[in-house]
C-alpha positions as CSV (number, residue, x, y, z in Angstrom):
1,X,17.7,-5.9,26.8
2,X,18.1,-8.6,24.1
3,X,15.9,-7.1,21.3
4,X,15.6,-3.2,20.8
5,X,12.6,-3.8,18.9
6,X,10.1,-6.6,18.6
7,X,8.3,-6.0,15.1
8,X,5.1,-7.4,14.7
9,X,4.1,-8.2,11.0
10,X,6.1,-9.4,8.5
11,X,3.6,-8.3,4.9
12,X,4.7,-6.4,2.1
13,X,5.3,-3.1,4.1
14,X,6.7,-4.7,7.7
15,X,9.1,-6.7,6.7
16,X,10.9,-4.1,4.2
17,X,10.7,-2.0,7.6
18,X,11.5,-4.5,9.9
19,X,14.6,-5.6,7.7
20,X,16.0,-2.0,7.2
21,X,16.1,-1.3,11.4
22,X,18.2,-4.3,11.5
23,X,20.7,-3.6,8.5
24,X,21.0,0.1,10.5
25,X,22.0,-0.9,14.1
26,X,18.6,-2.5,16.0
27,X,18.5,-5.5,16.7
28,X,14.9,-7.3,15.9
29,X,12.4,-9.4,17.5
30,X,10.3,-10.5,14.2
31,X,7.0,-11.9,14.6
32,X,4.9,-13.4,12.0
33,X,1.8,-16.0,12.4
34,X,2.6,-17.4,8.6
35,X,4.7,-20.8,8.9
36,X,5.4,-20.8,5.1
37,X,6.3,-17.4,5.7
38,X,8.4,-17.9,8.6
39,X,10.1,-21.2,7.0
40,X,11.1,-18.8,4.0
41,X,12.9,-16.2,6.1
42,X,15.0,-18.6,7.9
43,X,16.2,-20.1,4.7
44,X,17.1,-16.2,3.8
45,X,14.5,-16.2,0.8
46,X,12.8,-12.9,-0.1
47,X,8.6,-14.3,-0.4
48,X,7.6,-12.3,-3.0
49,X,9.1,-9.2,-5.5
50,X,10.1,-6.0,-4.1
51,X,13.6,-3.9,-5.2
52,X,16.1,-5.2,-2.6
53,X,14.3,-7.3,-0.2
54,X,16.6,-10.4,-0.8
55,X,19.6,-8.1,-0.3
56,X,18.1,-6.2,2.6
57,X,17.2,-10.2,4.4
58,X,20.7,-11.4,3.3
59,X,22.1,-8.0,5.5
60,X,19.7,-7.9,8.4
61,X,20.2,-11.6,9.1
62,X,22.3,-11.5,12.0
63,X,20.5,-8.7,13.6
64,X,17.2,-10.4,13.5
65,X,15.1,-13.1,14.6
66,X,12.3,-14.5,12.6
67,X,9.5,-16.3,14.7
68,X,5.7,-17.2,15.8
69,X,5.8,-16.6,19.5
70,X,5.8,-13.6,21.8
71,X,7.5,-15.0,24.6
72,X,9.9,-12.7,24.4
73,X,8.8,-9.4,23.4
74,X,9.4,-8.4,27.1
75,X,13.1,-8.8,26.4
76,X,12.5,-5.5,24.4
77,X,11.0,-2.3,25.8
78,X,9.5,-0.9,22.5
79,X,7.0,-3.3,20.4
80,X,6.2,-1.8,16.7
81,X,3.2,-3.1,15.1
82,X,2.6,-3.6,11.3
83,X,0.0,-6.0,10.5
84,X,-3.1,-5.5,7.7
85,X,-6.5,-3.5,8.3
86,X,-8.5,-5.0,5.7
87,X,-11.3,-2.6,4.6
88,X,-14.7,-4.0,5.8
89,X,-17.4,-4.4,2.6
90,X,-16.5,-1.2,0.9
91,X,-18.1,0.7,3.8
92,X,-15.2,2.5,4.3
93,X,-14.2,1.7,7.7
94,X,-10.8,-0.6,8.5
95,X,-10.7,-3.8,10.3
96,X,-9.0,-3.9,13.6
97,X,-9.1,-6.8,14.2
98,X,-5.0,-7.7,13.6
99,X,-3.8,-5.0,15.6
100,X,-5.9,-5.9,18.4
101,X,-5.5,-10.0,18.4
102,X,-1.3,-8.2,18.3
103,X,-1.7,-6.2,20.9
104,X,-3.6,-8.5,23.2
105,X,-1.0,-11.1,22.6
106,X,1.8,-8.7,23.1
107,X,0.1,-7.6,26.5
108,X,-0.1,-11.0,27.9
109,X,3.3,-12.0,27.2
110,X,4.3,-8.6,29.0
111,X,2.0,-9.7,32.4
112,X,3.6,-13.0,31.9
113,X,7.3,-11.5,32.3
114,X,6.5,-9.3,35.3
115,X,8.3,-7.0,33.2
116,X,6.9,-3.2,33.8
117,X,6.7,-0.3,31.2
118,X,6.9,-0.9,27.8
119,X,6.6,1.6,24.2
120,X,3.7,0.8,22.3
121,X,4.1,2.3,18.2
122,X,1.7,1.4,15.8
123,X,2.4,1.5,12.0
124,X,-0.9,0.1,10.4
125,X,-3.6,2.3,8.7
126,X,-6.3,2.7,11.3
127,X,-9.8,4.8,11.2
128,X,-8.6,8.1,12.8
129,X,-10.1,7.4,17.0
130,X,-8.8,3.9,17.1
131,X,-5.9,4.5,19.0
132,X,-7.4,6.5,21.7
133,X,-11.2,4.5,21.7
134,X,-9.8,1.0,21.3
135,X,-6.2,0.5,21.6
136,X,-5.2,2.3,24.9
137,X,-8.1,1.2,26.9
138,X,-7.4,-2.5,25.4
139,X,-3.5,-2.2,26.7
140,X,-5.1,-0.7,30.1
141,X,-7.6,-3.5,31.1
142,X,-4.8,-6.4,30.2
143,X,-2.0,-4.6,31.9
144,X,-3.2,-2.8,34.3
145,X,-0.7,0.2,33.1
146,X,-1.6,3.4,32.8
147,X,-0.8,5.6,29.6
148,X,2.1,8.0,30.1
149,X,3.3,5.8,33.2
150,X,3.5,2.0,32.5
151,X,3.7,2.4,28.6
152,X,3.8,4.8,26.0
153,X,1.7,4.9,23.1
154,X,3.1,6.3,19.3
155,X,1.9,6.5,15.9
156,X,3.7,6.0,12.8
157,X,1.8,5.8,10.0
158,X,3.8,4.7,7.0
159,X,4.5,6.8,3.5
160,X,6.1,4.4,1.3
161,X,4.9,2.9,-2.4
162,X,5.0,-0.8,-3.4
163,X,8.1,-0.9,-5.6
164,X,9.9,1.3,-3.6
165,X,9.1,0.5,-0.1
166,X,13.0,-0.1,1.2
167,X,14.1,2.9,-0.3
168,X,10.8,5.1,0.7
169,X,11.4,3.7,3.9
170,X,14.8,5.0,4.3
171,X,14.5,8.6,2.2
172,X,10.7,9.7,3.3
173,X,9.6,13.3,2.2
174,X,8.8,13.7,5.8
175,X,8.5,12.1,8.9
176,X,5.6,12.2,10.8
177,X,5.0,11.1,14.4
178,X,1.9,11.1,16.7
179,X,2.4,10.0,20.5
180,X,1.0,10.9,23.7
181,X,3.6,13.4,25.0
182,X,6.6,15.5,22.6
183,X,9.1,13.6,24.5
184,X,8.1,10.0,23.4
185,X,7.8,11.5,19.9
186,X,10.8,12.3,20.3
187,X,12.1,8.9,21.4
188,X,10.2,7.6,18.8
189,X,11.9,9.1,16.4
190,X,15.2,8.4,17.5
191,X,14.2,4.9,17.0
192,X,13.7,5.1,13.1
193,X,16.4,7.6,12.7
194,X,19.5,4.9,12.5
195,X,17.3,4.1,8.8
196,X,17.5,7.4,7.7
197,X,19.4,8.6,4.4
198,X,18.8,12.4,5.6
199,X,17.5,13.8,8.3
200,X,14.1,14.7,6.7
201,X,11.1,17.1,8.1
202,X,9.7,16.0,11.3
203,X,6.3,16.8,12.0
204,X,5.1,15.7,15.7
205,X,1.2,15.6,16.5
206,X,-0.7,14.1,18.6
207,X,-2.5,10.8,18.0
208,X,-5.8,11.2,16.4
209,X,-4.2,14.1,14.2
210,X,-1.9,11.1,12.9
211,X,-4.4,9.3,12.0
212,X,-6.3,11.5,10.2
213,X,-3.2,12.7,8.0
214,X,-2.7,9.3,6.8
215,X,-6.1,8.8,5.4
216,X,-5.9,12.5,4.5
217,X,-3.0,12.0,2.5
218,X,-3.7,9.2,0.1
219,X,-7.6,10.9,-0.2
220,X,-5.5,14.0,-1.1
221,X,-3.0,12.2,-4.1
222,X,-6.7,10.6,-5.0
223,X,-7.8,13.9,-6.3
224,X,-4.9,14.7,-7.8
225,X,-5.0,12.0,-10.3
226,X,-8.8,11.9,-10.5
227,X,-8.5,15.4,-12.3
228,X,-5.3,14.1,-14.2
229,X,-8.0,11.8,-15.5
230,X,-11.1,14.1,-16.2
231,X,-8.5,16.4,-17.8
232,X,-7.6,13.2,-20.2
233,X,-11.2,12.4,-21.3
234,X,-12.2,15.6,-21.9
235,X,-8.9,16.4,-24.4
236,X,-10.0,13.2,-25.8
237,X,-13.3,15.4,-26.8
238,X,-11.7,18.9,-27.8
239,X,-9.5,19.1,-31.1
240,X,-6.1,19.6,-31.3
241,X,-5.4,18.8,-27.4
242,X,-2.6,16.4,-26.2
243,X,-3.4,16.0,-22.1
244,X,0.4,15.3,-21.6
245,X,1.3,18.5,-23.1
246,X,-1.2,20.5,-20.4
247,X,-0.6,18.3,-17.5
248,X,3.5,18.6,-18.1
249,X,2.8,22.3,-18.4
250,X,0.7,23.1,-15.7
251,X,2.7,20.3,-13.5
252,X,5.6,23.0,-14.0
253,X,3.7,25.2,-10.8
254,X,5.1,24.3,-7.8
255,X,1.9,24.2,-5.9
256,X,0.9,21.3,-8.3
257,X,3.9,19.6,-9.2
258,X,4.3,16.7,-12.1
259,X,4.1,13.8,-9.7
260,X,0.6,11.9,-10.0
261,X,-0.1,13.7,-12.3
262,X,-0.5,11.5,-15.9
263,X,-4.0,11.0,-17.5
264,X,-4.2,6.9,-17.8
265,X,-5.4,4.5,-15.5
266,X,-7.8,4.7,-12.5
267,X,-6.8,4.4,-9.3
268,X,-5.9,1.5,-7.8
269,X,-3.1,-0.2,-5.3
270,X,-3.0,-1.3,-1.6
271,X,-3.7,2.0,-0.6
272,X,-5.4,4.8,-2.5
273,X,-8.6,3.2,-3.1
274,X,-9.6,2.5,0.4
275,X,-7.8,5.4,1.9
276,X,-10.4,7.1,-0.2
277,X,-13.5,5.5,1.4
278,X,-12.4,5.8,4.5
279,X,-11.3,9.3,4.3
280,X,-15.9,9.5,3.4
281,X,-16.2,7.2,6.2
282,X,-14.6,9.4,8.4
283,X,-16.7,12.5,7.2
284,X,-20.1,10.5,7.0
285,X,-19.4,9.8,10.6
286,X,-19.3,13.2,12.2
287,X,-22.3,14.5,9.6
288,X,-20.0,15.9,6.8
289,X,-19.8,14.7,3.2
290,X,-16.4,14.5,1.6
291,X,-17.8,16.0,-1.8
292,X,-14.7,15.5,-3.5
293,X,-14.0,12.4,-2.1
294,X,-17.4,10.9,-3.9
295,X,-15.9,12.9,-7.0
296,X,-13.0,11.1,-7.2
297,X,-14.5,7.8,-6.9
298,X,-17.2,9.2,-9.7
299,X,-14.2,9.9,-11.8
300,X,-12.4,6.6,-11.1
301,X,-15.2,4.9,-12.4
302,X,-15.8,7.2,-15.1
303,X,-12.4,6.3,-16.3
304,X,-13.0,2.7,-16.0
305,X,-16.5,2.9,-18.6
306,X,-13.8,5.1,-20.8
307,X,-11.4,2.5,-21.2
308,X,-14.5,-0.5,-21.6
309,X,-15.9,1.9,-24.1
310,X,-13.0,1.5,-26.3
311,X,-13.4,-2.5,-26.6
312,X,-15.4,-2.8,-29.6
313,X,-17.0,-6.3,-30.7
314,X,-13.9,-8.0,-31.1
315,X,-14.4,-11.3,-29.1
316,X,-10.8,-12.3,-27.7
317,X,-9.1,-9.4,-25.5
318,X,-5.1,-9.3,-24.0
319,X,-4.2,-7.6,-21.0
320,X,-0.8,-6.9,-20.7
321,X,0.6,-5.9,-17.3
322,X,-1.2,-6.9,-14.4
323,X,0.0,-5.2,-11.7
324,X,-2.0,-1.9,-10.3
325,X,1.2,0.0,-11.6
326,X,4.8,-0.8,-13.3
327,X,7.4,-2.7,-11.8
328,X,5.1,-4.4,-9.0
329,X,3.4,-8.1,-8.8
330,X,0.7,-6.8,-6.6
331,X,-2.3,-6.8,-8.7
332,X,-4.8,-5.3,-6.2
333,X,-7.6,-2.3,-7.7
334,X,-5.5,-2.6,-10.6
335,X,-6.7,-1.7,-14.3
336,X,-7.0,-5.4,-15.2
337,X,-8.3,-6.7,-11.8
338,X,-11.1,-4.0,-12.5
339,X,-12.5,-4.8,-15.5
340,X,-12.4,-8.2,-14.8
341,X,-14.1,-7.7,-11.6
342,X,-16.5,-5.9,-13.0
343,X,-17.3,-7.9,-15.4
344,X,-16.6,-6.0,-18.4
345,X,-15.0,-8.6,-20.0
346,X,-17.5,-11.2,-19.0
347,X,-18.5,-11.6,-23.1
348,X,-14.8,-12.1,-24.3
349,X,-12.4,-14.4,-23.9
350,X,-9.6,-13.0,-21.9
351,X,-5.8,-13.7,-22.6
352,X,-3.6,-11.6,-19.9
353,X,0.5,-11.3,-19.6
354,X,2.9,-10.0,-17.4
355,X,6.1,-9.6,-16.6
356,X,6.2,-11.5,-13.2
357,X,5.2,-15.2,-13.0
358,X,3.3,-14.5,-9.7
359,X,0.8,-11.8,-10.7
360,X,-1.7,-14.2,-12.4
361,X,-2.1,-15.7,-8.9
362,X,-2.2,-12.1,-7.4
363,X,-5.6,-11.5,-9.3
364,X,-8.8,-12.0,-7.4
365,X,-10.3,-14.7,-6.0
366,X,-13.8,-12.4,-6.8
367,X,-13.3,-12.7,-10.5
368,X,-15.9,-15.1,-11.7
369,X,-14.5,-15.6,-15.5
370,X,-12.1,-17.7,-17.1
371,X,-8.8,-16.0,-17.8
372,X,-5.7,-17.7,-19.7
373,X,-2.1,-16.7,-19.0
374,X,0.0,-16.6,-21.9
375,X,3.2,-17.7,-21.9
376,X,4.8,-14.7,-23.3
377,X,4.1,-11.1,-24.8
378,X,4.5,-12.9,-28.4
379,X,2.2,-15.4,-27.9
380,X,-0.3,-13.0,-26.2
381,X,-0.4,-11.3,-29.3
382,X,-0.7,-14.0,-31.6
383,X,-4.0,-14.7,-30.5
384,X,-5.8,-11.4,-29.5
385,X,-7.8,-9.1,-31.1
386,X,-7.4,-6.5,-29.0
387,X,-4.8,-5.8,-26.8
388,X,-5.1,-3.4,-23.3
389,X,-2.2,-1.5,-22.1
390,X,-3.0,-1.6,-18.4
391,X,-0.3,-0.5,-16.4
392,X,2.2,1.1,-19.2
393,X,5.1,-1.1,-17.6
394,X,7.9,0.4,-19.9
395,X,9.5,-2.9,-19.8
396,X,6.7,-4.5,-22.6
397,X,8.5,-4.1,-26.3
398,X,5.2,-2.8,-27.4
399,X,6.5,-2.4,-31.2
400,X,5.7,-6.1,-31.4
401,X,2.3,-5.1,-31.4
402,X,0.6,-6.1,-35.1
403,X,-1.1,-3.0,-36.7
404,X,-4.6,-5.1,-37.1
405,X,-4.5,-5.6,-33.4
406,X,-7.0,-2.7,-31.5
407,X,-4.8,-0.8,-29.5
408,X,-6.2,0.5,-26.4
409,X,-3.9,2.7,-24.7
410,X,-4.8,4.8,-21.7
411,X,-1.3,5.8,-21.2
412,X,-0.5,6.9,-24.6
413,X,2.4,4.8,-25.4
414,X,2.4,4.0,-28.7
């Protein structure tokens, strides 16, 4: 075969993955609608921030090829697909919609070859059913295939953190794998493995179990710092009581661990948020209710009023770090998109800052307020009454901050 792989989906988490296969010994079929996109990749320019992405396109160059069509996925036998679920409305449920205009496309290009069998492995977050309701029968009434004898059909549901998706990527806590039979787990696997630092725990399931662990996962970390968070506002009301000193302490128990585990922010991100609605989706579906799933969202918004409370009536308001988390341009649920989605700076005039030039753009098209980019921390800070620590990026010299400036610091920096 030409290809080992043809990759579908070139975003924020598939090209990272797409890029490390190549650098580690498969060669890659990379498929993308985006023509600015695409034009960037073949002039070898990483499209936005992420550790290592230029060096990881500079090393996978001649090991992969960037394109628009799928003319030639049939010169591969597996097809891995990566491509966004938006959440619909905050209902909780995921779009489909890109995984199924992916696989219809890659299906016709297959009946177009002549070429029979093929390895179907999805990547994207999907509502836990998808695969078996939607996908299969989809691939069945193009094709003609039949699951387990035509194609195979695998499930690889992606662990990684903007920031540190190459490395997460190649170092995972775990590897998990759903398919329709052990054996194309297996193979699966075997795929991925050429990325691998370590050989790291394997856990192989079937299909709709993957699915459910993804969402399951992130609904799982949500909890964790939702209670990092009601343990911060309430030492906020007892005296004498630092929350890092108890969430250090207890985070010493192994069955709790120190990782998402600091009172600050709400959650936000790509991820967590929806993860979490769907996760009550899910529940609300078959007649449960995800009590702590409506807790944490209680408590995320809880932590949100906190933060607001803390404004006072000083009219002009910085924000300083925009991203949903430090060392990341991707600005999505984050502390600053909140409150300015929400309105709760809608009576001040807004200054923000951060440390890359793209997150201003990042922020949402939703927010209906005025918002000024300064040109630098110092200038920020020249103006404002108030400043907001929002992500407690460590890279901010926050000693430049003026003591008649109002301080509002959920991460307890200064």
């Amino acid at each position: 075969m030409k290809y080992d792989i043809s990759f579908i989906g070139l975003g924020k988490l598939g090209l990272p993955l797409a890029t490390n296969l190549a650098i580690y010994g498969r060669k890659v079929l990379a498929i993308d609608l985006n023509e600015f996109l695409l034009e960037q990749l073949n002039k070898k320019v990483a499209p936005w921030i992420e550790p290592s992405l230029q060096e990881n396109i500079d090393r996978a160059a001649d090991r992969i090829t960037y394109t628009n069509s799928y003319d030639q996925v049939a010169d591969s036998k597996t097809t891995i697909i990566l491509v966004n679920t938006p959440s619909v409305e905050r209902d909780g449920s995921f779009s489909n919609e890109y995984v199924i205009n992916s696989l219809k496309s890659t299906c016709e290009a297959l009946v177009k070859s002549d070429k029979t069998g093929h390895n179907f492995v999805l990547s994207s977050t999907v509502m836990p059913g998808s695969i078996q309701n939607e996908f299969i029968p989809l691939i069945e009434d193009i094709t003609g295939w039949k699951l387990g004898k035509e194609f195979n059909f695998s499930y690889v549901p992606d662990f990684v953190a903007i920031g540190n998706v190459i490395n997460d990527f190649r170092d995972p806590d775990f590897f998990l794998v759903g398919a329709n039979t052990d054996e194309v787990a297996q193979d699966t696997f075997q795929l991925y493995s050429c990325m691998l630092k370590l050989a790291p725990p394997t856990s192989r399931v079937n299909l709709q179990e993957a699915e459910l662990a993804k969402v399951a996962l992130n609904a799982y970390i949500t909890t964790k710092i939702s209670f990092a968070n009601y343990l911060g506002m309430l030492a906020e009301k007892l005296p004498n009581v630092n929350v890092d000193n108890v969430t250090e302490a207890i985070g010493q128990d192994r069955r709790i661990g120190t990782r998402y585990f600091k009172a600050g922010a709400p959650y936000g991100g790509t991820c967590f948020p929806r993860d979490t609605w769907a996760f009550l989706k899910v529940s609300n579906k078959v007649g449960m209710f995800a009590e702590q799933m409506a807790a944490n969202e209680k408590i995320n918004n809880d932590t949100l009023n906190w933060i607001a409370s803390k404004l006072g009536s000083n009219p002009i308001v910085g924000l300083v770090g925009l991203g949903f988390k430090p060392g990341t341009s991707v600005t999505t649920e984050g502390l600053a998109e909140k409150l300015l989605k929400m309105g709760m700076l809608k009576d001040k005039e807004v200054i923000v800052y951060d440390k890359f030039a793209d997150s201003f753009n990042n922020l949402s098209q939703d927010i209906d307020q005025v918002v000024t980019l300064a040109t630098d921390l110092e200038n920020l800070l020249e103006v404002v009454d108030t400043v907001i620590l929002c992500n407690g990026d460590s890279v901010y010299d926050y000693k430049k901050i003026p003591s008649d400036i109002n301080v509002i610091d959920p991460w307890r920096i200064l």
